[in-house]
C-alpha angles and dihedrals in degrees: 000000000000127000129241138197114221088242079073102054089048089067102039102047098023098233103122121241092251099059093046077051091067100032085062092050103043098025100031082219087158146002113211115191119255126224117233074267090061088245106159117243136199143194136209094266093058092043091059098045089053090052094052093038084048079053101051083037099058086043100059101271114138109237091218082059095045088046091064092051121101126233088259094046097057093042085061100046091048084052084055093044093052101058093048095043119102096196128066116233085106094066084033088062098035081054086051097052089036082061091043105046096029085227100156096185085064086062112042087050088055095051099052089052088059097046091063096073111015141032130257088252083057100048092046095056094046107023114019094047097040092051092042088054097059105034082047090053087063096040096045090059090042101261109123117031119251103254100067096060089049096045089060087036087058098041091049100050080042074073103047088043091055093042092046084049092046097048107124126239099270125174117297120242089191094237127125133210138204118193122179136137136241119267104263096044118098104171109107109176095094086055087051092038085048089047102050095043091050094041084052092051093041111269122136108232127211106190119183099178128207141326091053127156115234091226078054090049090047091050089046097051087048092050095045111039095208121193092218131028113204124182137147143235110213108138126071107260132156115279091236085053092054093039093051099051081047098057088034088065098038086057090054104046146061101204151085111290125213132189141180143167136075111026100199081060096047103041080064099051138077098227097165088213142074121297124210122197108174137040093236086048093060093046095048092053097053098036083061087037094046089047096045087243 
């Protein structure tokens, strides 16, 4: 098991430590162990248990009522809750302790509740973001290891593989498109999420990935011809950095140029293409683009 600070469970359930604080002290809901120094530790089973109690809590439970509650017990009324509830922290905080505890069952039953009512573009852009931000605000500061973050990355872009795979033959526009990313980026979602969204409206997608060499991005638009170009801009780099692979693709291609990603980078680049800075903006572009509209 791994340890947590209550600072950590602040961030990922949203109760502030204060009032833990107190909940400890007047409900006894849980007992974190203490350091030689008195800080206050805690394990992956408290942390579950805050987050379903943060869950009950922010949905009109009364926390002396949810105090008396086995663990059990308050496993059971945060699987009613869930049913009946119209928003999505529950499957937010089952996808938390899924990372946590690498407990892939978790996440796999999480998922299929979700696919019952929405895509997988649906469920990335509410569930799946969401649940990577705050677990990446704890992994970024060390935290949380490393390997929890990237056992809930893998298992979700298990997902995507296995979408973009199951997309039916739908009619061909004719168009082909070539994603990839630069060569320091290494956050690949956006190029799953691209994928997905253009297989579905009948490109046919050529996806390289990441860790590319622009000499090898240059050789592959060259081989491939493509109609579009889409890549994204997540990770801090210098401007000049940014501006230069811009204008370094623009000078070695013919067609249209996409981008996407981080808009406090891109509102400060040149891209000479099309800038999306929303999902629903992307979607709504092909789907015209795919209809002749």
């Amino acid at each position: 098991m791994h340890n947590y600070s209550i600072a950590d469970l602040e961030k990922l359930s949203g109760i502030k430590s204060h009032t833990i604080r107190i909940w400890e002290k007047r409900y006894s809901l849980v007992n974190p162990n203490r350091t030689d120094t008195n800080i206050r530790s805690y394990n992956d089973d408290q942390l579950k248990k805050i987050l379903n109690v943060s869950l009950l809590i922010k949905n009109g439970h009364k926390i002396s009522k949810v105090a008396s509650l086995s663990p059990d017990e308050i496993s059971d009324s945060v699987s009613k809750l869930t049913k009946s509830y119209d928003g999505f922290d529950p499957y937010i905080n089952s996808l938390i302790i899924s990372s946590v505890q690498f407990d892939e069952p978790l996440f796999d039953k999480t998922y299929n509740e979700l696919k019952e009512k929405h895509d997988l573009c649906f469920i990335y852009e509410n569930v799946f973001i969401p649940t990577l931000r705050r677990i990446g605000t704890l992994w970024s500061s060390g935290e949380l290891f490393p390997a929890q973050e990237h056992f809930l990355s893998n298992l979700i872009k298990q997902k995507f593989h296995y979408a973009i795979e199951s997309v039916p033959k739908a009619s061909r526009i004719n168009k082909k498109a070539f994603l990839f990313l630069p060569p320091w980026e290494d956050h690949d979602f956006a190029l799953l999420y691209a994928n997905l969204v253009l297989k579905k409206f009948g490109f046919d997608v050529v996806n390289i990935g990441k860790t590319i060499s622009y000499e090898s991005i240059v050789m592959s638009i060259k081989k491939i011809n493509p109609d579009i170009l889409f890549s994204t801009f997540i990770v801090g780099q210098k401007i000049t950095a940014i501006q230069k692979f811009c204008d370094d693709v623009k000078a070695n291609s013919n067609c249209k140029l996409f981008y996407a990603g981080n808009p406090d980078l891109l509102r400060l680049v040149r891209t000479q293409g099309k800038v999306f800075y929303s999902l629903n903006e992307f979607d709504s572009y092909f789907r015209k683009l795919s209809l002749g509209i």
